[in-house]
N, C-alpha and C positions, 0 to 999 in steps of 0.2 A: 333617469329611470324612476317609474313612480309603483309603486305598493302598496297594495288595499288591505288592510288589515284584516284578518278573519268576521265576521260580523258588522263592521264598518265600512259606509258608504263610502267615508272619503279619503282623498288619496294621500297622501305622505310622499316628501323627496326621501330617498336612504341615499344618505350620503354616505359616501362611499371614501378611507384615505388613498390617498393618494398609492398607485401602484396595487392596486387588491383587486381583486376579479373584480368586473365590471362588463360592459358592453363593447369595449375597447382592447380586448385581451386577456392573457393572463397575464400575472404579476413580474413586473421587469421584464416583459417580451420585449426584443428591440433586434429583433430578427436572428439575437448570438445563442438559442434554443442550440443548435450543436455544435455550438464550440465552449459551451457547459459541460455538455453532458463528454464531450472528449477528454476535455481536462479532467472531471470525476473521474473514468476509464485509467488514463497515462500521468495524471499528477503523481501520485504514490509511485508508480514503477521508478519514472524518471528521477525522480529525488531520491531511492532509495536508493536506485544507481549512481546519480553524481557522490552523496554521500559516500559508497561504499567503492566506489574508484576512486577519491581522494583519499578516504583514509587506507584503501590498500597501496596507493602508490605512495604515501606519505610512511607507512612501516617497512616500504621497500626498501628507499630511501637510507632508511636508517641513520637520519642527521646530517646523513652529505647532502650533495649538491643534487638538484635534478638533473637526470640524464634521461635521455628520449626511452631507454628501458623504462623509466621506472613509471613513465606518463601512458606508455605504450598498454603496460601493465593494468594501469590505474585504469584506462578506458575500455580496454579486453574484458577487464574483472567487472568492471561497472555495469555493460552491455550484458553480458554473460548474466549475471545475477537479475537485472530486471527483466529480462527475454523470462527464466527460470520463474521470476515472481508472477509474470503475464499469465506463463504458461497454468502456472499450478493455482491461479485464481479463476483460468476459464474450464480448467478437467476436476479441481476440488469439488464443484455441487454434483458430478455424476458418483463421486464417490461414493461408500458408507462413511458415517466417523469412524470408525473404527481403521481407516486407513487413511480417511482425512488429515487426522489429528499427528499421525506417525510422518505425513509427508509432509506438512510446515515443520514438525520439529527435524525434520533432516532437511530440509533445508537451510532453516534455522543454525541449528548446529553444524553444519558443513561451511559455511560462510563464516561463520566466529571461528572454526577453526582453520580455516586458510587465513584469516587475517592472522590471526594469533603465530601458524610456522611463519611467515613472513618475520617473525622476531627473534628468528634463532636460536626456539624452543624449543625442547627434544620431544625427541616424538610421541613419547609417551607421555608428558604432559601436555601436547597438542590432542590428541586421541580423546586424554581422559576429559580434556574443556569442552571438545566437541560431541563426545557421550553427552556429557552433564548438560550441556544446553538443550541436544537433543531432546533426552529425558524430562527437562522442563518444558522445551515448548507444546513436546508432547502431550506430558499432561494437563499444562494449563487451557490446549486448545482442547482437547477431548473434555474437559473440564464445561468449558465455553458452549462447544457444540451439545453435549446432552443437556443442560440445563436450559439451551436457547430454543430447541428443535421440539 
């Protein structure tokens, strides 16, 4: 590709490194353009899900042995929570914040607090963790969304 400078007759190669726009593409095209942009999409849900099906089948658990409960658990819970995380990342932008910010932290806090009764914690200390988380993610996303928007 050659390039005539502004006022100058003559021509210049722009070398270009390797893999950067050019005449050939955009940069790293090699045809997997949507199987990128899928993984951006289902990376986060799925690992938030595998994470959070093992460590709920692993507080089921409770130090014994695995039983097909407690896998059963682990993978219902898993499913459950990334479906949940899918959902509230494609209806969050029709939001306001002001109901954005309330629905991650009840999320947020409902899932720390199912892991947490999982450990044989009375209920009232389950309740008050998943308040408190609530309330934090609450305000730290409301936090987030007015000062980004």
């Amino acid at each position: 590709m050659a390039v005539t400078a502004p006022g100058s007759h003559r021509s210049h190669k722009l070398h270009l490194p390797h893999g950067t726009r050019g005449s050939h593409g955009t940069r790293g095209s090699h045809g997997n353009a949507g199987a990128r942009a899928l993984s951006r999409v289902w990376a986060a849900p799925a690992l938030l899900a595998l994470v959070y099906g093992l460590w709920t089948a692993t507080n089921d658990r409770q130090g014994g042995p695995v039983t097909a409960g407690n896998v059963v658990l682990g993978i219902v819970s898993g499913v459950v929570l990334g479906a949940l995380y899918v959902a509230l990342r494609r209806l969050a932008p029709a939001l306001p914040r002001e109901l954005r910010a309330p629905a991650w932290g009840a999320l947020a806090g409902t899932a720390v607090a199912f892991l947490y009764s999982l450990t044989d914690a009375s209920v009232l200390r389950v309740a008050g963790l998943g308040l408190a988380v609530t309330a934090g993610v609450t305000a730290a996303t409301y936090y987030s969304f007015a000062t980004h928007e």
